[in-house]
C-alpha positions as CSV (number, residue, x, y, z in Angstrom):
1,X,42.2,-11.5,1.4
2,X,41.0,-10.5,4.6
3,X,40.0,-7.0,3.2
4,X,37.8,-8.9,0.4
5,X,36.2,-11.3,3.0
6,X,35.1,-8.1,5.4
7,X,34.0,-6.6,2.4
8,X,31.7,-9.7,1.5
9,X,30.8,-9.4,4.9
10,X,29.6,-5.6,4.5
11,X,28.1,-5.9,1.6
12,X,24.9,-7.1,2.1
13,X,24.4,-4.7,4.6
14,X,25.0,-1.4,2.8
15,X,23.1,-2.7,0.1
16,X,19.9,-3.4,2.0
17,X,20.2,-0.5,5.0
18,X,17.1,1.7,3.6
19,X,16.2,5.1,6.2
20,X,12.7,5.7,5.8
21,X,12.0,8.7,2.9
22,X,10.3,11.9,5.3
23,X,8.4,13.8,2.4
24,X,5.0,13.7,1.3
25,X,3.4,14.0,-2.4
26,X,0.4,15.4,-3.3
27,X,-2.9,13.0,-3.1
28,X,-4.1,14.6,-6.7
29,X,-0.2,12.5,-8.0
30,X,-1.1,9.0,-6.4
31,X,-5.0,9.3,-7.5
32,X,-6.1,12.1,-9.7
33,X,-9.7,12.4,-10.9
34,X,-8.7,13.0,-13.9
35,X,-6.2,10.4,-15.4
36,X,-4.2,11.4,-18.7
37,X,-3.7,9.3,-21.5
38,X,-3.3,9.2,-25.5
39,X,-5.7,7.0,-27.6
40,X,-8.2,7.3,-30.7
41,X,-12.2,7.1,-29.9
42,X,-14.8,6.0,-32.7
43,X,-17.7,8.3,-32.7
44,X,-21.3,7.0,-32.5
45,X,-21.7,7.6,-35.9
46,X,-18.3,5.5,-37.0
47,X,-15.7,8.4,-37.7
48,X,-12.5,7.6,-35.9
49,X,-10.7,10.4,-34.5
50,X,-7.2,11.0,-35.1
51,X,-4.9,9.8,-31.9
52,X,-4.9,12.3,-29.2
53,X,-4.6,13.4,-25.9
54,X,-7.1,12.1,-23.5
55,X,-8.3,13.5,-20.3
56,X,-10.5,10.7,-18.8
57,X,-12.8,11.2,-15.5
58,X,-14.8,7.8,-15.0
59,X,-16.2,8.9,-11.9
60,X,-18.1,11.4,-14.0
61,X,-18.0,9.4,-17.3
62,X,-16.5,12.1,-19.2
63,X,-13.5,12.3,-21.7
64,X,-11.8,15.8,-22.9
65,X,-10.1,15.0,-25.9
66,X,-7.7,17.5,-26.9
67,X,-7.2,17.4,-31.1
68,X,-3.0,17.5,-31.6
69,X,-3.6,19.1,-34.8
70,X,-6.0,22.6,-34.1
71,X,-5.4,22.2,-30.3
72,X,-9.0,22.1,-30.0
73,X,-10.7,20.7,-27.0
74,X,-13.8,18.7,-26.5
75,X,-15.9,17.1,-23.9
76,X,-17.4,13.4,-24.8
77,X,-19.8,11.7,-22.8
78,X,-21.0,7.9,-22.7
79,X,-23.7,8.1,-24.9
80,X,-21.1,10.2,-28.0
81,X,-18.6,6.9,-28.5
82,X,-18.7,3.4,-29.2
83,X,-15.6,2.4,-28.6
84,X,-12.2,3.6,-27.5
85,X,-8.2,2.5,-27.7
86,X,-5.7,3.4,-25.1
87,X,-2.4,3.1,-26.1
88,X,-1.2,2.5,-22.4
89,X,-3.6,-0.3,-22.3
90,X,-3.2,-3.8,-24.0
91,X,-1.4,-2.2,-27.0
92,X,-4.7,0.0,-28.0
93,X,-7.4,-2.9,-27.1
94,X,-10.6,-1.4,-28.5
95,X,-12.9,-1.5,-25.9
96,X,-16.7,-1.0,-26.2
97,X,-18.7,2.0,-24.6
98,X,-20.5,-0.4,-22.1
99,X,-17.6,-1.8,-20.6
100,X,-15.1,1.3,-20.4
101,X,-16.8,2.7,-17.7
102,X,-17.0,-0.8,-15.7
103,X,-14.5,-3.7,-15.0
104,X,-12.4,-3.4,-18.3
105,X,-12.4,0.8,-17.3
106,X,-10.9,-0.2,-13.9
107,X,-8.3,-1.8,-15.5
108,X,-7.4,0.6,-17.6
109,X,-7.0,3.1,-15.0
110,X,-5.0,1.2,-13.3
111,X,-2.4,1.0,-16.2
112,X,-2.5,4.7,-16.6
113,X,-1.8,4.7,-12.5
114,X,1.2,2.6,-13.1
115,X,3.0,5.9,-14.6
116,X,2.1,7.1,-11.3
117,X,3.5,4.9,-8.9
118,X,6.7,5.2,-11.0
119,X,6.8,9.1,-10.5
120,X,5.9,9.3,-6.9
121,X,8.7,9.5,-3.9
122,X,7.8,7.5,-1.6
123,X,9.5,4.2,0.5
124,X,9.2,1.2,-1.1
125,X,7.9,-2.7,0.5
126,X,6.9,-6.0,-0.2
127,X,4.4,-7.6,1.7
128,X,4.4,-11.3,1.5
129,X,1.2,-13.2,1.4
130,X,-0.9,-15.7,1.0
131,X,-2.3,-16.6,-2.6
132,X,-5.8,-18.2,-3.1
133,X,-5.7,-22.1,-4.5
134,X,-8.7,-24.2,-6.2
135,X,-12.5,-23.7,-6.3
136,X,-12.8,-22.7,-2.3
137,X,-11.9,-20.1,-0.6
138,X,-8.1,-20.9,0.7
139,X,-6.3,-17.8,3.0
140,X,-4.3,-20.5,5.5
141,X,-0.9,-20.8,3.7
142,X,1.1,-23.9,3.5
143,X,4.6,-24.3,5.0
144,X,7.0,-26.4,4.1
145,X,10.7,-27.2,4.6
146,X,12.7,-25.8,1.9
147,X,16.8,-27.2,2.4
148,X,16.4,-26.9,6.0
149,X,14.3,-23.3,5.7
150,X,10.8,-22.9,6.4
151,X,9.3,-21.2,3.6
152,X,5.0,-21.4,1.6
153,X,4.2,-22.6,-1.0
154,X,1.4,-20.4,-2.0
155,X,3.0,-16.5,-1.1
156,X,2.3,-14.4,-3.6
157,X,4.7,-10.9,-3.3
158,X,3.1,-7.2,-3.6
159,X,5.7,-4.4,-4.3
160,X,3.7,-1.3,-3.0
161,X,4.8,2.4,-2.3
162,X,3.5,3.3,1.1
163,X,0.7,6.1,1.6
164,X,-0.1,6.1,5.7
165,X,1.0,3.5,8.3
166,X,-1.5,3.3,11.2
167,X,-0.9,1.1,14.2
168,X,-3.5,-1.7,12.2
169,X,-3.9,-0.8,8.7
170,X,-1.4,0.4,5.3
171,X,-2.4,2.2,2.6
172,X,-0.6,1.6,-0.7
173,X,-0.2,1.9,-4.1
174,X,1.0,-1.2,-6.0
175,X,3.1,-1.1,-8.6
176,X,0.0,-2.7,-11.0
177,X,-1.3,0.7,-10.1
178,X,-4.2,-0.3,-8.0
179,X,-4.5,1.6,-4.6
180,X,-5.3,-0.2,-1.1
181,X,-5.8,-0.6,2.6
182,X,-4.6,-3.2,4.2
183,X,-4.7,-5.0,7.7
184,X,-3.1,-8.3,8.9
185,X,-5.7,-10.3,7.8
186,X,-7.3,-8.8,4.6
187,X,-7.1,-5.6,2.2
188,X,-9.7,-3.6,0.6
189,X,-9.3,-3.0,-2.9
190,X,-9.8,0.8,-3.3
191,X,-9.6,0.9,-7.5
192,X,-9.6,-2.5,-8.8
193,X,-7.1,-3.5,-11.1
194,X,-5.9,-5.5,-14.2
195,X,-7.0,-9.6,-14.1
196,X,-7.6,-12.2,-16.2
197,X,-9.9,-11.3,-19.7
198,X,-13.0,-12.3,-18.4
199,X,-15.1,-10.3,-15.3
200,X,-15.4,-13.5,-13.5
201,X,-11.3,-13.9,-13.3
202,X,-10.7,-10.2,-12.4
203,X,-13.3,-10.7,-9.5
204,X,-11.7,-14.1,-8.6
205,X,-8.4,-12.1,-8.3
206,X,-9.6,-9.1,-5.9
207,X,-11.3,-11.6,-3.6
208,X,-8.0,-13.4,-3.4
209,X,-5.8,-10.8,-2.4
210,X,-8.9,-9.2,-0.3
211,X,-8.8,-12.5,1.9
212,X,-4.9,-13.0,2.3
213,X,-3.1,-13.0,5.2
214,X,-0.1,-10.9,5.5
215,X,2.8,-13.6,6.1
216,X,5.8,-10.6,6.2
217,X,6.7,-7.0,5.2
218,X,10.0,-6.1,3.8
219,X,11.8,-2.6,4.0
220,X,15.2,-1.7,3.6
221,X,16.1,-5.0,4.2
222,X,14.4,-6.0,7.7
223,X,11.5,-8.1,8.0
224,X,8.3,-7.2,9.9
225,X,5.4,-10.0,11.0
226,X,2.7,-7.8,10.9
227,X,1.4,-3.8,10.2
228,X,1.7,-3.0,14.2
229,X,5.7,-4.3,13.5
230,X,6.2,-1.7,10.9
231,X,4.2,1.3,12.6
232,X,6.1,0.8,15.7
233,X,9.8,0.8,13.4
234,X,8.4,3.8,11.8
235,X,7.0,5.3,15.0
236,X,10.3,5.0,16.5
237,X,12.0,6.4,13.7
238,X,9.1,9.3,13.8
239,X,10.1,10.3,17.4
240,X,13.6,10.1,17.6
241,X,14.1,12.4,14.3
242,X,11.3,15.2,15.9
243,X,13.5,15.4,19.7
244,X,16.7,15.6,17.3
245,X,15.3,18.4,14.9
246,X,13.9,19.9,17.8
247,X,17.1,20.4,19.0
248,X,18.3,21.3,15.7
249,X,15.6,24.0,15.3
250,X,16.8,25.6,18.5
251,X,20.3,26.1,17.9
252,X,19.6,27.3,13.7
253,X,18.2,30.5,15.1
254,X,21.3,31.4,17.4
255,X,22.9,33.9,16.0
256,X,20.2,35.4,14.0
257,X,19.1,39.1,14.2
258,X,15.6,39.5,15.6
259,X,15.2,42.5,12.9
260,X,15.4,39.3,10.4
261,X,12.8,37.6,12.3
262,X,10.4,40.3,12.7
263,X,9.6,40.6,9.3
264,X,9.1,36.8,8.9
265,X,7.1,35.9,11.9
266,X,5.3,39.0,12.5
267,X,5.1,41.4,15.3
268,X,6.1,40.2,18.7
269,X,2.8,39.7,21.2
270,X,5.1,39.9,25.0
271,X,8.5,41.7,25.6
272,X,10.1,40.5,29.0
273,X,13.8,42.2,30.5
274,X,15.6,39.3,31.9
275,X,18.2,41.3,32.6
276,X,20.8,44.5,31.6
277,X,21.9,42.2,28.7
278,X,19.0,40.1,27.6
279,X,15.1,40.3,26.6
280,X,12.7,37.6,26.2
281,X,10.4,38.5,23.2
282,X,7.5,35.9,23.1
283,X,5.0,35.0,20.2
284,X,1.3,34.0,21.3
285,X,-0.2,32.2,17.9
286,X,-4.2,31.5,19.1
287,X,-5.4,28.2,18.4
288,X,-8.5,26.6,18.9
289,X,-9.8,23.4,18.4
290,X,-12.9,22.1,18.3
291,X,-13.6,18.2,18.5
292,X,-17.0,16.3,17.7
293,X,-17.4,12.6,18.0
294,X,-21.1,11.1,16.3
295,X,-21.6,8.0,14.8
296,X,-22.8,8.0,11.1
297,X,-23.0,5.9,7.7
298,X,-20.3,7.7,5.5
299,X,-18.2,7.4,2.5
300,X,-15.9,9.7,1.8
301,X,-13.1,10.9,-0.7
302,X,-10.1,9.3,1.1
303,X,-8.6,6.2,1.3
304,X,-9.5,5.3,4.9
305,X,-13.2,7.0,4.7
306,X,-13.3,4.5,1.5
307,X,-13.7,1.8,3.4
308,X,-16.0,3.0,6.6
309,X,-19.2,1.8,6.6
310,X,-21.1,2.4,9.8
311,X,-18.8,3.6,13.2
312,X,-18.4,6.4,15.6
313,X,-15.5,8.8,14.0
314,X,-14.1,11.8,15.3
315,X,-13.5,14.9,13.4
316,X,-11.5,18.4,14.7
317,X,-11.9,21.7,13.2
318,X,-8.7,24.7,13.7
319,X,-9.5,28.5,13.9
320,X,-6.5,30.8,14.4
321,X,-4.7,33.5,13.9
322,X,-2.3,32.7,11.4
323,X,-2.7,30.0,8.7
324,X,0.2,27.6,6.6
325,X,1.3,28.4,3.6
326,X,3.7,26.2,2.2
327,X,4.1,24.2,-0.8
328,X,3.3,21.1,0.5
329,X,0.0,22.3,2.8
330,X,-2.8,24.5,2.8
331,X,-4.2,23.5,6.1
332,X,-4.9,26.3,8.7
333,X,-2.9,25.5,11.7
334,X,-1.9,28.6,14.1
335,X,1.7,29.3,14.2
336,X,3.6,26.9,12.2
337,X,2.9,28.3,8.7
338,X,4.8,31.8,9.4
339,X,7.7,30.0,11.8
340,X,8.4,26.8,9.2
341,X,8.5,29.2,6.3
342,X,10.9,31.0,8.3
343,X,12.8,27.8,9.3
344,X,13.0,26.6,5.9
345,X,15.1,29.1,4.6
346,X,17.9,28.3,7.4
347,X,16.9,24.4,7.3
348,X,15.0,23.5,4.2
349,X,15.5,19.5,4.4
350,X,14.6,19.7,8.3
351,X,12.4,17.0,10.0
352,X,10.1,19.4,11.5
353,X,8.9,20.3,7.6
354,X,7.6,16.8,7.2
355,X,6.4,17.2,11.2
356,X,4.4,19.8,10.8
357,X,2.7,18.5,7.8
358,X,2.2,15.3,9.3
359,X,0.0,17.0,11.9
360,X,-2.2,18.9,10.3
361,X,-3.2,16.1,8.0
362,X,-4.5,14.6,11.6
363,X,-7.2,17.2,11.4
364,X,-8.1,16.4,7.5
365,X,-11.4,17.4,6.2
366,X,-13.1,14.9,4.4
367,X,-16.4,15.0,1.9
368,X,-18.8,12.8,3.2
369,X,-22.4,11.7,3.0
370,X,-23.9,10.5,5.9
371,X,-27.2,8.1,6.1
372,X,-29.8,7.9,9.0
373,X,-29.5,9.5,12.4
374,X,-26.7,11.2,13.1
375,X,-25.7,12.2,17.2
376,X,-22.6,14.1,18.2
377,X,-20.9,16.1,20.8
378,X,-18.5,18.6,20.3
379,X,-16.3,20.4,22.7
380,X,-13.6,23.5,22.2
381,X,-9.9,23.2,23.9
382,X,-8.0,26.5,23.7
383,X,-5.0,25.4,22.1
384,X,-2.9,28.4,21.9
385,X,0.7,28.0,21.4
386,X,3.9,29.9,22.1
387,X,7.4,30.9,21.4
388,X,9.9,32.7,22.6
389,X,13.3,34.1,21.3
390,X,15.7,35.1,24.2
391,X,18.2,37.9,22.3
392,X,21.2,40.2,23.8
393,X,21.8,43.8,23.8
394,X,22.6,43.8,20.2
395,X,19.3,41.9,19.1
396,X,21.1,38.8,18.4
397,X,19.3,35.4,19.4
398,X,21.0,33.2,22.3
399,X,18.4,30.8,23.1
400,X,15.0,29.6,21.7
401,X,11.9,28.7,23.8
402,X,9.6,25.9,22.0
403,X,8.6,24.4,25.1
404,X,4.9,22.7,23.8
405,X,5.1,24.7,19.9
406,X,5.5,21.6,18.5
407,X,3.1,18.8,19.7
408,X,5.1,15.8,21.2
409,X,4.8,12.6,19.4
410,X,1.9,10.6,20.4
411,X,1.8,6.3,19.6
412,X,-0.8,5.9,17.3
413,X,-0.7,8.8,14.9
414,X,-0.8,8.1,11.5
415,X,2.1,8.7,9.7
416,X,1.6,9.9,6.3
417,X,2.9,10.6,3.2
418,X,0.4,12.3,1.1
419,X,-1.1,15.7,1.2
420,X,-4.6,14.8,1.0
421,X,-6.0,18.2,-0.2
């Protein structure tokens, strides 16, 4: 009996402990601009085409229908249809030209998104809030006593795969397939989503969620009051796993034949005799950064530049010698793509792979427009960075020197968990 009641006891907490997922998916699988679908279109002149496969790009109003039967492909532009069934979308709901590229569109899209929040690894939450009640605007909620518990009346809950975590904001994608960023006291609704049947409804809906407060956030079975409450659980988590896979990434390479390394890092830049039995060989990976600050009007292609309007941003640009080239990144960032490639054939499910990545998306390039005058100053830090393999008589590696390779953790990164490019 005792064993069953410790059991009980453990239960709950095995069930719930949830480590935070460290990978990232591509940007392009959370929000393509091309979403794929299989539906039948009517024809301006009234012919119906046979179901197919549908390629649909409403930010440039264009559909490439691909015919099953003669694998024939075709492009078809507002003006060529009148009306158009999704199968993904109400059970094939004909909609008309005029509205598939507008509210009843947005909706659409994000049912064909829904696929995509399915597919995509990434840490799960729910964020608790408030729901809008009657003809006025309503965002304060209203507690009551619920058998002793305090509890509200009007939450509504948002399951949501997490995107980026700053200090004041979350970007997510909601399992109705509609993507946002959120603060404590209001979201803004990136792609709007599925509503009631008329525009009025759907509009009453985004406002709603737009104005609500963020009552709690729920992962892996602890509660958070607030966005700053997770990012600092996260941040912690973010830190403690880089020291530890620091210290990881050091003793890997022990062992190792610098003749290996050679080939994979490229030649060595500094050869120092420490003594009869050991040589310091030293990597020098040049690295220069240069930072502008201006203030501007902008919108741009990513979920945070979304939702800028006007404010002073600052931007970086990297030169250097060598650039990444993993899978998951194509960012040029001196250094890290020769020595992680390297690293991930003796550590492949190591911290530092989701590190690294993490800190190049800092310096993201975004598209953007800007409006009116535009004032900046820029200034260029030599950012070189180093590393150095200590090895014996026989070339084999004793210690590591990474002293500054890898950037320390800073409070107040953003930790994310797409790729954007």
């Amino acid at each position: 009996m005792k064993y069953l009641i410790l059991f009980i006891l453990l239960v709950p907490y095995f069930s719930f402990s949830q480590e935070i997922k460290w990978n990232t998916v591509p940007y392009n699988a959370i929000d393509p601009d091309e979403l794929l679908a299989k539906g039948v279109i009517e024809l301006d002149n009234g012919e119906l085409t046979p179901e197919a496969d549908l390629s649909i790009d409403f930010a440039n109003q264009t559909i490439f229908y691909r015919n099953l039967l003669n694998n024939a492909i075709f492009s078809i532009f507002k003006e060529d249809f009148a009306k158009i069934s999704v199968s993904d979308y109400k059970n094939g709901l004909e909609v008309k030209d005029s509205e598939f590229y507008g509210d009843v569109g947005e909706e659409i899209g994000a049912a064909l998104r829904k696929g995509l929040y399915d597919k995509a690894d990434l840490n799960v939450l729910n964020i608790t809030s408030v729901e809008k009640e009657g003809f006025f605007r309503r965002s304060q909620p209203k507690f009551y006593m619920n058998d002793g518990e305090l509890d509200v009346s009007n939450k509504s809950i948002v399951i949501a795969k997490v995107l980026e975590i700053t200090p004041n904001s979350i970007s997510y994608l909601d399992n109705e397939g509609d993507l946002w960023l959120r603060g404590n006291s209001g979201a803004k609704n990136v792609t709007a989503g599925e509503g009631g049947d008329k525009k009025e409804e759907r509009e009453e809906k985004r406002e709603a969620r737009k104005q609500a407060r963020i009552l709690n956030i729920e992962f892996g079975g602890k509660f958070f009051l607030n966005v700053r409450e997770l990012y600092n659980y996260a941040y912690n988590s973010y830190e403690e796993n880089f020291y530890k896979s620091l210290e990881n990434f050091k003793n890997d390479f022990i062992g190792i034949n610098l003749r290996k390394t050679l080939s994979e890092w490229g030649p060595v830049d500094e050869q120092i005799k420490l003594n009869t039995n050991t040589t310091l060989y030293t990597w020098h990976y040049e690295r220069k950064v240069i930072e502008s600050e201006s203030t501007t009007v902008t919108a741009g292609s990513a979920i945070s530049q979304l939702t800028r309007s006007s404010r002073t941003s600052a931007s970086a640009v990297l030169s250097s010698k060598y650039g990444i080239n993993t899978n998951a990144s194509k960012y040029s960032l001196g250094g890290y793509g020769s020595i992680i490639n390297s690293y991930t054939q003796i550590n492949g499910s190591s911290f530092l792979n989701y590190y690294s990545r993490n800190i190049t998306n800092q310096y993201s390039s975004y598209t953007s427009y800007s409006v009116g005058q535009t004032s900046s100053t820029s200034i260029q830090v030599d950012d070189t960075k180093k590393i150095g393999l200590i090895v014996d008589s026989d070339l084999n590696i004793v210690d590591v020197i990474a002293q500054n390779f890898f950037p320390v953790p800073y409070y107040g990164v953003s930790i994310t968990f797409v790729d954007e490019n």
